[in-house]
TILO-434517 format. One line per field, with one value per residue (C-alpha): x, y, z; residue number from 0. Coordinates in nm, 4 decimals, padded with zeros to 6 digits, always signed. Example, Ala and Ser with C-alpha at 12.3 -4.5 7.8 and 13.67 -1.06 7.14 Angstrom:
2
px <- [+01.2300	+01.3670]
py <- [-00.4500	-00.1060]
pz <- [+00.7800	+00.7140]
n <- [0	1]
//
This chain:
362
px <- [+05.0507	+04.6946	+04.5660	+04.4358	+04.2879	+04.0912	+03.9839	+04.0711	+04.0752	+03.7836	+03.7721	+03.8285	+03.6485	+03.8396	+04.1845	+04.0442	+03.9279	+04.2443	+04.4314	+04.1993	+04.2747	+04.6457	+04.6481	+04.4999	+04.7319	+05.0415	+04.8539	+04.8591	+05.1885	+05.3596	+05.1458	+05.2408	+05.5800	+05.6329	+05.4486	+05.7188	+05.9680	+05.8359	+05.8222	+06.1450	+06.2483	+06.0523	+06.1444	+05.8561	+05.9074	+06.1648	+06.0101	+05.7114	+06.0085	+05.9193	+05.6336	+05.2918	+04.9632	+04.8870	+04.6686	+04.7744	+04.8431	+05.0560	+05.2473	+05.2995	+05.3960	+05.6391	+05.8146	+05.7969	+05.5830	+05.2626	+04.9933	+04.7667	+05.0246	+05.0752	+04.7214	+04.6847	+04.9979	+04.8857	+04.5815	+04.7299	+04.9635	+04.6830	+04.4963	+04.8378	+04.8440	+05.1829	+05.0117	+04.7938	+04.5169	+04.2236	+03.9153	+03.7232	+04.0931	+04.1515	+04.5283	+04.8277	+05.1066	+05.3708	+05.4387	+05.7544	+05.7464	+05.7388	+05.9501	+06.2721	+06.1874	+06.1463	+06.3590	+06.7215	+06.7994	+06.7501	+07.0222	+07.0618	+06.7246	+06.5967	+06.3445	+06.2347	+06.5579	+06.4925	+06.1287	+06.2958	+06.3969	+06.0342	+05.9831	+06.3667	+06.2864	+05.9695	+06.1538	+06.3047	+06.0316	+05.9362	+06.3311	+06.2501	+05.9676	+06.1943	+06.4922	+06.2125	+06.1474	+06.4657	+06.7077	+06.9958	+06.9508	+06.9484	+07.2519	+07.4391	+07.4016	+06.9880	+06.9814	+07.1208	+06.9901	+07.0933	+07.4589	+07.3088	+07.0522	+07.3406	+07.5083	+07.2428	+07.1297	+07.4858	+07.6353	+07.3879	+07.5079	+07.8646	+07.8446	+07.6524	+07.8655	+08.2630	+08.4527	+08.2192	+08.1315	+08.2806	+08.6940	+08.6423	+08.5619	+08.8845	+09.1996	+09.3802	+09.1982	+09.5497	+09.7418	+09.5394	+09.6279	+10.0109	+09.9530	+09.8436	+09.7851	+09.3906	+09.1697	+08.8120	+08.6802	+08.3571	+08.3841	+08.0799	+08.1330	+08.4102	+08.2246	+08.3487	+08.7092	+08.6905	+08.5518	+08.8279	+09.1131	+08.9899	+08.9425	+09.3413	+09.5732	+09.8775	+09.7434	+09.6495	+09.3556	+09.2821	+08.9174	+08.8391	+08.5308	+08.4115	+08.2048	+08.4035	+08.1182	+08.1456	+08.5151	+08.5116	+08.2844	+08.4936	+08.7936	+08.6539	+08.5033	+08.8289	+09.0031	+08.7329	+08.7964	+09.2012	+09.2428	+09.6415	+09.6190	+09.2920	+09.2914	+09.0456	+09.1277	+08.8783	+08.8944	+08.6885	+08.6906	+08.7150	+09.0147	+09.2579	+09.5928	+09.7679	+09.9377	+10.0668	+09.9915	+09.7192	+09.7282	+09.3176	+09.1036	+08.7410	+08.4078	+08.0964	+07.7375	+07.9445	+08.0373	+07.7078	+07.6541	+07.9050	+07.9050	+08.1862	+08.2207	+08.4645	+08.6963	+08.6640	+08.6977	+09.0107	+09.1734	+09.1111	+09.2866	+09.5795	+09.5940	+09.6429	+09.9721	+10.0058	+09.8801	+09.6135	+09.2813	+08.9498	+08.6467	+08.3646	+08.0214	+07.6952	+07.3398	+07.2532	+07.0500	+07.0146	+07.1295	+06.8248	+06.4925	+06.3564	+06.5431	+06.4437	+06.0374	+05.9875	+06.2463	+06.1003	+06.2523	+06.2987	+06.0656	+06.1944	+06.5408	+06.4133	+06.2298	+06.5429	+06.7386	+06.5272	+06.4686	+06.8659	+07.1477	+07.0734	+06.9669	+07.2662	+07.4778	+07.3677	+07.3639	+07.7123	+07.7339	+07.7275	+07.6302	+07.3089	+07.4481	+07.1415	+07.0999	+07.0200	+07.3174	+07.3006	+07.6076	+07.6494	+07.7536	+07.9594	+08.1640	+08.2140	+08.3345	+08.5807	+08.7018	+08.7329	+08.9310	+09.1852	+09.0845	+09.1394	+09.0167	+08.6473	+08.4374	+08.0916	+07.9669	+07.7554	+07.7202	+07.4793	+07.3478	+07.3659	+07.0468	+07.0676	+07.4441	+07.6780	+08.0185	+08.2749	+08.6120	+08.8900	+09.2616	+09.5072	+09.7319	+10.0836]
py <- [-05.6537	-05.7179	-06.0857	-06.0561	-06.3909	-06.2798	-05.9472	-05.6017	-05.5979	-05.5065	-05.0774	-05.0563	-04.7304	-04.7265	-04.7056	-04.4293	-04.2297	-04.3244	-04.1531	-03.8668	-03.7728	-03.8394	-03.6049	-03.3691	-03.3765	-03.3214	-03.0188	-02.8310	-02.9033	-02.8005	-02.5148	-02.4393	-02.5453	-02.2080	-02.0549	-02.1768	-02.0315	-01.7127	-01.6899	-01.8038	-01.4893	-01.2457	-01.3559	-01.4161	-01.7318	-01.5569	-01.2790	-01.5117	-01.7255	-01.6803	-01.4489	-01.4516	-01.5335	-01.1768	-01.0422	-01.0178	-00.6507	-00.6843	-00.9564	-00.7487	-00.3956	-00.6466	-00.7579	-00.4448	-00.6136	-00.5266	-00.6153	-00.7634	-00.9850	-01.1113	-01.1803	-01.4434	-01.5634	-01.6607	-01.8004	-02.0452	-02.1110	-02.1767	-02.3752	-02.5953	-02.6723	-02.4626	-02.2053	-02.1577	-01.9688	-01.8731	-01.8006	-01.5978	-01.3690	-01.3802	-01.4398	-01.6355	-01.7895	-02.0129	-02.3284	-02.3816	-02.7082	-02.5780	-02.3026	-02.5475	-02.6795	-02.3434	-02.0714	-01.9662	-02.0590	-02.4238	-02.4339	-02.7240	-02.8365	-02.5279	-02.7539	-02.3571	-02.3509	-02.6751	-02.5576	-02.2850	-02.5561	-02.6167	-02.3010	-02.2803	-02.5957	-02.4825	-02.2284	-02.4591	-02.7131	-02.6676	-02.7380	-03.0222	-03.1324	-03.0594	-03.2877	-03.5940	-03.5775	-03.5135	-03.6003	-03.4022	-03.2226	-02.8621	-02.6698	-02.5183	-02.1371	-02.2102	-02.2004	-01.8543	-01.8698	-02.2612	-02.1384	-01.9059	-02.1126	-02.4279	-02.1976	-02.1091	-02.4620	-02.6190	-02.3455	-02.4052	-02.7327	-02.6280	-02.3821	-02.6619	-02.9713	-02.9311	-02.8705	-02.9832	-03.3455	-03.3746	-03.3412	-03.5607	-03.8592	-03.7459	-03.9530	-03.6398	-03.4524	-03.4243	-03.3195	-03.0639	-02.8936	-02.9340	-02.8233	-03.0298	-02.9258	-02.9467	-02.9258	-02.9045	-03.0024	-02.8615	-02.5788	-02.3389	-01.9950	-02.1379	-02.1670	-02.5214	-02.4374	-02.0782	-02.2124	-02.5035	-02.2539	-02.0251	-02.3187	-02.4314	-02.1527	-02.4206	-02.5836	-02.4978	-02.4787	-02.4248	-02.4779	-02.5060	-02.4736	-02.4358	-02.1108	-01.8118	-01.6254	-01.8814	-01.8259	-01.4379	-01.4463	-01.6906	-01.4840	-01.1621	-01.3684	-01.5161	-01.1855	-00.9979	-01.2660	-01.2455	-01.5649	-01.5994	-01.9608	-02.0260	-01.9508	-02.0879	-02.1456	-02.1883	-02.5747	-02.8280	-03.1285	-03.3546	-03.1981	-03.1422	-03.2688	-03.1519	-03.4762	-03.5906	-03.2283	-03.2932	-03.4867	-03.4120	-03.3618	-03.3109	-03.2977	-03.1673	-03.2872	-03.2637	-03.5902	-03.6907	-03.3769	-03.4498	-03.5338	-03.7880	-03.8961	-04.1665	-03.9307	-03.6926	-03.9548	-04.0697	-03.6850	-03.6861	-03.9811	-03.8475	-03.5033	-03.7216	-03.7656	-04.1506	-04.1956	-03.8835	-03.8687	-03.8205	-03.7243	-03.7834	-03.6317	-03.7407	-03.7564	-04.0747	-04.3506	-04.6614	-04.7733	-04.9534	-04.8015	-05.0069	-04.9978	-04.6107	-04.6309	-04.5523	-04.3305	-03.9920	-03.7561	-04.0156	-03.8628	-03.5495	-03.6902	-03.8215	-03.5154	-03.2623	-03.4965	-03.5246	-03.1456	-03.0684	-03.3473	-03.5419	-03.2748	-03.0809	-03.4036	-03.4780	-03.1482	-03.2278	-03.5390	-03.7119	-04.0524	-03.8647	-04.0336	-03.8636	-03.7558	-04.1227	-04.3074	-04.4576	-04.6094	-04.8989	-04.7500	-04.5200	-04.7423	-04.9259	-04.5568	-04.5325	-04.8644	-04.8590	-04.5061	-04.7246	-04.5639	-04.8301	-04.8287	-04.7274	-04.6305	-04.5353	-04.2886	-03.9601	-03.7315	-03.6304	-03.3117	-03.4016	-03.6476	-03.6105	-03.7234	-04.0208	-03.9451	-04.1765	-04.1723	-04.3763	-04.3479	-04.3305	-04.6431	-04.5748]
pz <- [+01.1353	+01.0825	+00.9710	+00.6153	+00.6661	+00.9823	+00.8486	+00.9948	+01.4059	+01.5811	+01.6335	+02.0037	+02.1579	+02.4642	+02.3431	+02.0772	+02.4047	+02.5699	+02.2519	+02.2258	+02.5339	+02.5086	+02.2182	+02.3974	+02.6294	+02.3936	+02.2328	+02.5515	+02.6865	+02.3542	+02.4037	+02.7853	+02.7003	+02.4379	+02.7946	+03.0278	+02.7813	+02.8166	+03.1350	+03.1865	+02.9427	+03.0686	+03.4253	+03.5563	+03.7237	+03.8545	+03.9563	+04.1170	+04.3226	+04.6867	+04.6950	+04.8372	+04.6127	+04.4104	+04.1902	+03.7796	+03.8449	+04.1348	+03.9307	+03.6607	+03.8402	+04.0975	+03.7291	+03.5626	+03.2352	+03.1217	+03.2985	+02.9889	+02.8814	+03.1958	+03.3075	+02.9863	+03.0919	+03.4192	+03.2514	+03.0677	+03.3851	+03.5860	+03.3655	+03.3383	+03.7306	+03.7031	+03.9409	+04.2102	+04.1309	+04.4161	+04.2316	+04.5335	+04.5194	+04.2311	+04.3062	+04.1593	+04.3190	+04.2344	+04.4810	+04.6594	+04.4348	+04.1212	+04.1780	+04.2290	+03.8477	+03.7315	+03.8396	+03.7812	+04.0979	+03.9948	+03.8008	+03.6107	+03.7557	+03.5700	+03.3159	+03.2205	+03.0310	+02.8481	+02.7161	+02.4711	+02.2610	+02.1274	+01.9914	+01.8437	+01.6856	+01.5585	+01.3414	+01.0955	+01.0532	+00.6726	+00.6188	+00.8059	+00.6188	+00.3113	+00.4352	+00.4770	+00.1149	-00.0321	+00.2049	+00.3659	+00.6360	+00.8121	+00.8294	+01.1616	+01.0561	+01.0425	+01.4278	+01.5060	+01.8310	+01.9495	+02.0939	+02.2813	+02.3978	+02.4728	+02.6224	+02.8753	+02.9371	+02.9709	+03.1552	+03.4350	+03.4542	+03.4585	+03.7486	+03.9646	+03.8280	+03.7075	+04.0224	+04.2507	+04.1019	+03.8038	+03.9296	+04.1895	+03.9263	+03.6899	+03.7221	+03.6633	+03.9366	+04.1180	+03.7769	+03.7381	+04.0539	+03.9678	+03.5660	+03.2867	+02.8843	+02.8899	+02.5270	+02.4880	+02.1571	+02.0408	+02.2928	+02.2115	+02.3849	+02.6525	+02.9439	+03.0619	+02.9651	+03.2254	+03.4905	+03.4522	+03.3841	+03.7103	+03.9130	+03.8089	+03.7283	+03.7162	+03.4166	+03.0703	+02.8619	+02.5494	+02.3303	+01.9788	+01.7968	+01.4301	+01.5332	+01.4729	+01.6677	+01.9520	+01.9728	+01.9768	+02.2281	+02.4436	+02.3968	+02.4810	+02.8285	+02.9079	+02.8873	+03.1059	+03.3601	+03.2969	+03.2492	+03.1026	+03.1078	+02.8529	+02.4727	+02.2019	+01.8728	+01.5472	+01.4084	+01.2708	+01.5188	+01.2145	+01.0947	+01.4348	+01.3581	+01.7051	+01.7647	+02.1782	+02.2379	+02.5685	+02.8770	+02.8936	+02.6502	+02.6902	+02.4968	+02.6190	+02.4350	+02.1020	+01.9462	+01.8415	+01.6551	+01.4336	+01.0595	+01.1203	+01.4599	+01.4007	+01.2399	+01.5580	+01.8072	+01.5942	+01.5689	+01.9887	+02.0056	+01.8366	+01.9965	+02.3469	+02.5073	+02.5941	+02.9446	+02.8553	+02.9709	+02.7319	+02.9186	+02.6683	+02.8598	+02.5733	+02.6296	+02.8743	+02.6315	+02.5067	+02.1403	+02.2067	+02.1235	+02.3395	+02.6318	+02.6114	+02.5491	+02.9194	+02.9742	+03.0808	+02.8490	+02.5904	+02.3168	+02.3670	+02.3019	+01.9618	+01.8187	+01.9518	+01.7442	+01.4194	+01.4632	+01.5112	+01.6145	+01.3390	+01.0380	+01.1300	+01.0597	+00.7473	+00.6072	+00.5578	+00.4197	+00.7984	+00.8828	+01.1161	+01.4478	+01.6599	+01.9819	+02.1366	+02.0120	+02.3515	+02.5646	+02.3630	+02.0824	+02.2413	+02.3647	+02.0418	+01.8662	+02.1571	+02.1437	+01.7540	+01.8087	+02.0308	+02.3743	+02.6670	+03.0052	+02.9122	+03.2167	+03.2161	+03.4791	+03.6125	+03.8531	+04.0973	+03.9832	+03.5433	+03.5016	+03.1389	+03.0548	+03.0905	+03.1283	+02.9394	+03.1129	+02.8960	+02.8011	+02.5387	+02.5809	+02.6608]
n <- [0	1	2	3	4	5	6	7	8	9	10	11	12	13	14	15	16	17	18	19	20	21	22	23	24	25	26	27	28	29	30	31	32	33	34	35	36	37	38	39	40	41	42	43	44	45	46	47	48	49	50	51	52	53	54	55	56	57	58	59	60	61	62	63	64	65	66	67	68	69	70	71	72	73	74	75	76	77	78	79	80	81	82	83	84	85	86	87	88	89	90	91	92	93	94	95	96	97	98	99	100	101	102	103	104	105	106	107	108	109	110	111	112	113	114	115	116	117	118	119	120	121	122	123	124	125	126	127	128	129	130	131	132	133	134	135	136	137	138	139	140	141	142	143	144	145	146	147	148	149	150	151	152	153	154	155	156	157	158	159	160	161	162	163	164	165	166	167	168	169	170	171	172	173	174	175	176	177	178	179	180	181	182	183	184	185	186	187	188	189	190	191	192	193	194	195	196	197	198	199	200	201	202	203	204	205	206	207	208	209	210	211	212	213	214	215	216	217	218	219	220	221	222	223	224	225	226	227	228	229	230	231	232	233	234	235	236	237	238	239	240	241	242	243	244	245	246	247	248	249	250	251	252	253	254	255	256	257	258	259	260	261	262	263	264	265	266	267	268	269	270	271	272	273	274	275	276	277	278	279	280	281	282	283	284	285	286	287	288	289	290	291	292	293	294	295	296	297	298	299	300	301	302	303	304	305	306	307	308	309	310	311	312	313	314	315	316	317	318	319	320	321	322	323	324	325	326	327	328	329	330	331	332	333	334	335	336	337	338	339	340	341	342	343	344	345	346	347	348	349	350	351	352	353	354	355	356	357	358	359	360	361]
//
């Protein structure tokens, strides 16, 4: 707040070079970031992965693309420290370094995957702008191409994370082997729920989603892979009304999406057998702004959520819970819901989530 009595503070040159450059900064890695987007698409990173420093030509011929596009590609990759680039060669390469940040072969380390979101986000900005000024928010159905796109990023993390690190923390790690009734609210396209059902063909599974596109594409998955034990059904999380019917029940980057979380955590609740399990897996934050300031990814967190988690929420009417509700709150919604036992956790190869383990008294 600036002292009135003291007159306006004195214009400090440094910090206004400081933010110039800072700025500047911002413009070009939005800019690079819709870069590293396409060449995650277009597979060149890919394509890149392992070889030796070529020309634009070779680059292009070795990834089938043409070789124009690809040359300004590698321009603005070079002039991003994202490649190498030998100016007496005029080659390109892409270091060993980079390459385990930016391939598929990265997995859930795959940041590639995570730079689509800035121009998918870009496509719904005047709504945006809208929503500030008259409130609301931006429906599901504007974002054709965010399932697809969560999908991609989150089944990454499956393949690298469920069995592997993600059983070994369950308390019904052992049930599952002898054949449990497993759920998965908010289940997208199904890919958490079939690599679950492969991994443990004594139990069953079953997901629901509000997506009737996400669903038929789940089924049709799950019967390519013949998997007897999975189905999928289409629901509203805030209106399930399955009641004792699971001994685990899962959620998977969902609950803070929601128009009414409470009532979700609540229907969860009541859809577990006493005893049952709820594995609760939401982005890792603080309630706190604070607390997340310094956080690497932190403003990233913010503007996915005013640009989707939140918008989406209250296009229906929702309280807007955002993508940083943080721990804190979490555990109060779980607590309020009447889970018991409340554990907060992670796993090795999942920086961005915490994973809240509880139970349903019984």
């Amino acid at each position: 707040m600036t002292d009135t009595m003291s007159g306006p503070a004195e214009f400090d040159k440094t910090r206004a070079k400081l933010f110039q450059a800072n700025i500047v900064g911002i413009m070009n890695g939005g800019a690079l970031a819709l870069m590293i987007s396409l060449g995650h698409k277009t597979g060149l990173f890919d394509s890149m992965d392992g070889k030796p420093a070529r020309t634009a030509s070779e680059i292009a011929t070795d990834a089938g693309l043409h070789e124009r596009y690809v040359r300004e590609w590698l321009s603005a990759m070079a002039c991003g420290a994202i490649v190498d680039y030998d100016v007496d060669a005029q080659t390109f390469a892409l270091p060993v370094e980079h390459a385990g940040l930016l391939t598929r072969r990265a997995g859930p380390l795959n940041l590639s995957t995570q730079c689509q979101y800035v121009a998918l986000l870009g496509e719904v900005e005047d709504e945006i702008v809208e929503a500030f000024r008259s409130g609301g928010g931006v429906p599901y159905d504007r974002y054709p191409r965010f399932q697809a796109l969560m999908a991609e990023s989150s089944g990454q993390r499956y393949e690298r994370t469920l069995i592997a690190q993600v059983v070994p923390i369950l308390p019904v790690a052992q049930a599952l082997e002898a054949g449990i009734d497993v759920g998965d609210v908010g289940c997208g396209s199904g890919k958490a729920m079939r690599i679950f059902a492969a991994a443990f063909p004594a139990s069953r599974f079953v997901g629901f989603d509000i997506s009737e596109d996400a669903i038929a594409v789940a089924r049709a998955e799950a019967a390519a892979a013949g998997l007897t034990n999975l189905s999928f059904e289409v629901a509203d999380a805030a209106a399930l009304d399955q009641v004792d019917g699971f001994d685990f029940l899962t959620t998977f980057d969902a609950i803070h999406d929601q128009a009414h979380p409470d009532t979700v955590l609540a229907g969860i609740y009541r859809m577990l057998r006493p005893g049952g399990t709820y594995l609760c897996v939401e982005p890792k934050s603080s309630s706190e702004l604070a607390d997340n300031i310094d956080e690497p990814m932190s403003a990233f967190m913010y503007s996915v959520s005013t640009m989707h988690c939140m918008t989406v929420s209250m296009a229906y009417g929702g309280e807007g819970l955002g993508t940083a509700w943080g721990h804190q709150t979490a555990v109060e919604r779980l607590t309020l819901a009447g889970f018991a036992d409340i554990e907060v956790t992670g796993v090795r190869d999942d920086r961005s989530n915490s994973y809240f383990l509880s139970t349903k008294p019984g």
